[in-house]
C-alpha positions as CSV (number, residue, x, y, z in Angstrom):
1,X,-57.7,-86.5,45.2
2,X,-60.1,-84.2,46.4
3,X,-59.5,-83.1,50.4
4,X,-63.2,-81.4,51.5
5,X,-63.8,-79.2,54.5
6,X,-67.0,-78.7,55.4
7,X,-67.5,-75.5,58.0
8,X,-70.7,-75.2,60.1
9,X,-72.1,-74.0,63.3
10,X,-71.3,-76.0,66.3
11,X,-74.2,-78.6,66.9
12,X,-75.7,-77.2,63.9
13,X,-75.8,-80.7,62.1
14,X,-77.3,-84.1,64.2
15,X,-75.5,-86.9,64.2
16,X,-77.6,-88.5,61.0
17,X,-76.9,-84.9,58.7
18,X,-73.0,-85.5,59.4
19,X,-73.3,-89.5,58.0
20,X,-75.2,-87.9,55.0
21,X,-72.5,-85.4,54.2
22,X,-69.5,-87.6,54.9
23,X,-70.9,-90.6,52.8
24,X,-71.9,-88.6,49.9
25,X,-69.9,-85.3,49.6
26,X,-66.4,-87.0,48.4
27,X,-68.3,-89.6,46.5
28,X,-69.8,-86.6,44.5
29,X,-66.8,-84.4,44.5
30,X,-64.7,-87.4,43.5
31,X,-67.0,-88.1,40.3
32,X,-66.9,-84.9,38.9
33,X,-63.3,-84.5,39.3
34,X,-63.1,-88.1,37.1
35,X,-61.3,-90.0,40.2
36,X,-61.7,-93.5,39.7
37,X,-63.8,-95.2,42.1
38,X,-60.9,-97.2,43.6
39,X,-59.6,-98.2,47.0
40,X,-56.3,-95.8,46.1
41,X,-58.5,-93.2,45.3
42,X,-61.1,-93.2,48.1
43,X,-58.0,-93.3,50.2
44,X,-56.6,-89.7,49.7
45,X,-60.0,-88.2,49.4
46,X,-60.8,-87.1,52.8
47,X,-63.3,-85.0,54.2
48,X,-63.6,-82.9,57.3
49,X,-65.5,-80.8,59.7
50,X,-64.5,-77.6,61.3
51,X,-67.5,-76.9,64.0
52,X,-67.3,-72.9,64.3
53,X,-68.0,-71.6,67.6
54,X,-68.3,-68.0,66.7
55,X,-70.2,-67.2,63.1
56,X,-71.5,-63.6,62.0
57,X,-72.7,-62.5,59.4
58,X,-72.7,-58.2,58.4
59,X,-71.2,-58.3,61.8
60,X,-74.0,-59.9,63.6
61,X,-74.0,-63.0,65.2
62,X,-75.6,-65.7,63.7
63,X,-77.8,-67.0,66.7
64,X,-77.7,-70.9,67.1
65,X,-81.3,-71.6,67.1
66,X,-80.9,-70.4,63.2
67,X,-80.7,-72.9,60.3
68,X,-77.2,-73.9,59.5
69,X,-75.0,-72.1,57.3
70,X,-72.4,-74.0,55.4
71,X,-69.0,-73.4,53.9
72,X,-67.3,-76.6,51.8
73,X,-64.1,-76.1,50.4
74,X,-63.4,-78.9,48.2
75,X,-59.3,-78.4,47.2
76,X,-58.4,-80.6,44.3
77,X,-55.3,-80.2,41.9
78,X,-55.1,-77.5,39.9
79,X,-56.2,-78.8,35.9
80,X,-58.3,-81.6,37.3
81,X,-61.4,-78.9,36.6
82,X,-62.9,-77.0,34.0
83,X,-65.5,-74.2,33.9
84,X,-68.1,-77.2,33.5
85,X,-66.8,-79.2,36.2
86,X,-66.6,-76.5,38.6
87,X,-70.0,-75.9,37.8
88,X,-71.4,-79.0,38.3
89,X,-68.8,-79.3,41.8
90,X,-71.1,-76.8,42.6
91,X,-74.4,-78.2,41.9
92,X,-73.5,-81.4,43.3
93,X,-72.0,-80.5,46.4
94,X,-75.2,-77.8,47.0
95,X,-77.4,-81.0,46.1
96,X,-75.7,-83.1,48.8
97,X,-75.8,-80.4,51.7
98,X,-79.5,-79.4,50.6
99,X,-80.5,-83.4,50.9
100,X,-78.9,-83.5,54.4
101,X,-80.5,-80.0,55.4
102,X,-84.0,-79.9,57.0
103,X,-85.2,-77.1,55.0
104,X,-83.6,-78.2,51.9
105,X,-84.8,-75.4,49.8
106,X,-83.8,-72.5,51.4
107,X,-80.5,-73.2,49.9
108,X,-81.3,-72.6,46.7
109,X,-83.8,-69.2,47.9
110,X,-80.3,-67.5,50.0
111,X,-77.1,-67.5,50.3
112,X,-77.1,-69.7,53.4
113,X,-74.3,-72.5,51.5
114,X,-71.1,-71.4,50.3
115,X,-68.7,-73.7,47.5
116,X,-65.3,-72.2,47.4
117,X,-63.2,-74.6,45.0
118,X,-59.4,-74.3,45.5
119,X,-56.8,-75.7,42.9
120,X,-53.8,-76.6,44.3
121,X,-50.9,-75.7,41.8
122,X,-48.3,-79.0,40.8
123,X,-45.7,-79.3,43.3
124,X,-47.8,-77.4,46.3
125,X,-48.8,-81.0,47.7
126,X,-47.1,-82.9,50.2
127,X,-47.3,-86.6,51.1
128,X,-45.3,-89.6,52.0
129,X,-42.5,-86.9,53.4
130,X,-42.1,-85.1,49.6
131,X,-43.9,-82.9,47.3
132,X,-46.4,-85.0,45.2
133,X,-47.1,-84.2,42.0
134,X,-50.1,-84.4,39.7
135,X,-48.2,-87.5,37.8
136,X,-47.6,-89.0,41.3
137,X,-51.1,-88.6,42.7
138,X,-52.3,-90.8,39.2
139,X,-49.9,-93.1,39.3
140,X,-50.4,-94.1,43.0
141,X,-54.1,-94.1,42.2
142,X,-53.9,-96.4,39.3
143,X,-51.4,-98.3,41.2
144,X,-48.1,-98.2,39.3
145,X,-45.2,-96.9,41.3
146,X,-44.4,-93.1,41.5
């Protein structure tokens, strides 16, 4: 159950970038972390925007008629990924943003995209009023009762 943030620029992305990135972020994230592709499972994979109104970088501002920089922070539980996994979370995710981006190179050329993957230790997530573990989040998935 992957739960992405996405941080950019205010009104650094159109209206056409955002559909690319919500359609096909999770869908990537969601196959590398072996999530079937079920109705369960698209259902507690969510994805966000935070549009930043202040972003600097070495202290500077970042002025708004520059390219847009991106931070996704893709939280999934911890042991759903291994050193190949991340690295492919990574890959896929840069893949995605560069595809949306109008310069889609430049990713790859500096350090413009940023993929910080959080693992959530068992018993640190919370839904339906409880903690939810690991064993509950497959179970509801798969559909047998938690």
């Amino acid at each position: 159950m992957p739960f992405v943030e996405v941080f950019v620029p205010r009104g650094a992305l159109r209206e056409d970038q955002r559909a690319t990135l919500s359609e096909e972020l999770v869908a990537e994230v969601m196959q590398v972390e072996g999530a079937p592709d079920t109705e369960a499972a698209r259902s507690i994979s969510w994805l966000v925007f935070h549009d930043v109104d202040a972003w600097s970088v070495g202290g500077t501002a970042v002025p708004a008629d520059e390219p847009a920089r991106y931070v996704v922070r893709v939280s999934v539980p911890e042991g759903s990924l291994d050193d190949d996994k991340r690295a492919e979370m990574v890959r896929r995710v840069t893949a995605v943003l560069a595809k949306a981006d109008d310069d889609p190179d430049r990713l790859y050329a500096e350090p413009s995209a940023w993929v910080h993957l959080i693992e959530i230790p068992d018993g640190n997530w919370g839904a339906f009023g409880r903690v939810v573990r690991l064993p509950d989040i497959i179970n509801y998935v798969i559909g047998q009762p938690a």
